[in-house]
KOLSEMI-193425 format. One record per residue (C-alpha): x, y, z. Coordinates in steps of 0.1 Angstrom, whole numbers, plus 2048, in hexadecimal, padded with zeros to 3 digits. Layout:
    x    y    z
    X    Y    Z
...
***
This chain:
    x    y    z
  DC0  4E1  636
  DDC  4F7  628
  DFC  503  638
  DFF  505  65E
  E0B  529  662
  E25  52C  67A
  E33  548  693
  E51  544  6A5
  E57  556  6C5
  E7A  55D  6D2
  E93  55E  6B4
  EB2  552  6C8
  ECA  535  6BD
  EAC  518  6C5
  E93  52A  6AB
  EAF  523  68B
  EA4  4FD  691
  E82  507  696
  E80  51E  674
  E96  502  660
  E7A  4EC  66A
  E5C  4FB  65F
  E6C  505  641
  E75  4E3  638
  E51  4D5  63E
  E38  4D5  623
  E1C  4D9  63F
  E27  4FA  64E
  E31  51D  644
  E45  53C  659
  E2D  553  65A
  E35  56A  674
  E52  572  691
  E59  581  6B1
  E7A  58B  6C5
  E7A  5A5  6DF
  E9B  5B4  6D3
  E91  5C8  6B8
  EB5  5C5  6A2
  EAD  59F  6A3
  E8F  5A0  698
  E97  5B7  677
  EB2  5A0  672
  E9D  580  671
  E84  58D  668
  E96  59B  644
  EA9  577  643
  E88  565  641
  E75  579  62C
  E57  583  649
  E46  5A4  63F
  E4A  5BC  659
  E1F  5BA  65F
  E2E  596  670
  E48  5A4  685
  E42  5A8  6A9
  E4F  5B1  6C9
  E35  5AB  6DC
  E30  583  6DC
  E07  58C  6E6
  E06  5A3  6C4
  E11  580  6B0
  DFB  56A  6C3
  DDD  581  6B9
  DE8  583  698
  DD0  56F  683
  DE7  560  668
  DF8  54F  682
  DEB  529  68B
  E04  51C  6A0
  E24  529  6B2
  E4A  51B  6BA
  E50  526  6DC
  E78  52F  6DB
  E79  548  6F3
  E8E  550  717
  E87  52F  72F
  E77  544  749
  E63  553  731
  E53  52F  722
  E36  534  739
  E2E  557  735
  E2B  551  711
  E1A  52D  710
  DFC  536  723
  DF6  552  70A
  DF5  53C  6F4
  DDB  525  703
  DCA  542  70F
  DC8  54B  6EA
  DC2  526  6DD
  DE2  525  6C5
  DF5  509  6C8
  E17  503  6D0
  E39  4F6  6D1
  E4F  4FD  6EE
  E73  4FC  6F4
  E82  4E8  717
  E7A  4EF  734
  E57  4F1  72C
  E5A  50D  74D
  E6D  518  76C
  E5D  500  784
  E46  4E2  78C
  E28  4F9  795
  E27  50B  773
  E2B  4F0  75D
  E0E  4DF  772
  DFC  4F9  768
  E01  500  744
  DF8  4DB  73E
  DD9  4DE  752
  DCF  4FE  73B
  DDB  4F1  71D
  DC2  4CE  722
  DA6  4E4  72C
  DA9  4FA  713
  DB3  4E1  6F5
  DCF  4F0  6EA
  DE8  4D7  6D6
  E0A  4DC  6E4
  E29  4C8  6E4
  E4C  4CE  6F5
  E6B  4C7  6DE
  E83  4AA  6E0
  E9B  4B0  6C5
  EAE  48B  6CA
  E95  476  6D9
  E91  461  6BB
  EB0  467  6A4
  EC0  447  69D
  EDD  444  6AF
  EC7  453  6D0
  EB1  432  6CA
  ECB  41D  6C9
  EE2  427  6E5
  EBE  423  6F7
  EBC  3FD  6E9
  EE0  3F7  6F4
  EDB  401  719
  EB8  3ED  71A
  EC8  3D2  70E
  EDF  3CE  729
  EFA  3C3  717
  F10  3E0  728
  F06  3D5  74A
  EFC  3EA  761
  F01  40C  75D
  F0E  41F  779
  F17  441  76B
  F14  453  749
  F2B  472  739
  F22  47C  71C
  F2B  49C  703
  F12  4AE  6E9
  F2B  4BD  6D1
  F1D  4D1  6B6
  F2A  4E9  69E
***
């Protein structure tokens, strides 16, 4: 099998990490991109190097499209739902950014359509296994800070 070819959907600040990573893996390639705000899309669309034939405002025009075989989900939260049962309406997998939808009921739902339909899906976990995640985790299970009664806690970036 060669290349998965990848669409991203929704180029807001979550899709850089998306883009970095299928750039840096030898299994995938950008192929096509979609943003709803036309000025963003030219923009990163021209910074990535996507012919204009792969730009699209219309997230159902890059699902169709058939040099696409899987999609990064990256868009609005309330519109995860929308745009994840078109794509197991459609049979492409994806990858979708928290919350995997607005409510309980939806995201039921999705998963019910996405078994049926065998679509491969998967909802991203940036930190859930970098080191120091996994072993805070080991320290706390450990019990060698007692029992916990409260947690603060800071994500600093940039």
């Amino acid at each position: 099998m060669g290349k998965i070819r990848m669409g991203v959907i929704g180029l807001g600040g979550i899709s850089h990490v998306h883009i970095n990573g299928i750039k840096q893996s030898p299994d995938a390639e950008l192929t096509a991109v979609c943003d709803i705000e036309e000025d963003v899309l030219r923009a990163r669309g021209d910074m990535y190097g996507i012919p204009h034939t792969h730009r699209f405002t219309d997230y159902r025009e890059l699902l169709a499209c058939p040099d696409v075989d899987a999609v990064s989900i990256c868009t609005s939260n309330d519109a995860h739902y929308e745009v994840a049962m078109e794509a197991v309406r459609r049979r492409k997998p994806f990858a979708l950014e928290k919350p995997v939808t607005m409510n309980y009921r939806e995201a039921k739902e999705l998963k019910e359509k996405a078994l049926e339909a065998g679509v491969p899906n998967m909802v991203c976990f940036s930190y859930r296994f970098i080191p120091a995640a996994r072993y805070a985790r080991e320290i706390v299970r450990s019990g060698k800070l007692g029992r916990i009664y409260h947690i603060y806690g800071q994500y600093i970036q940039s």
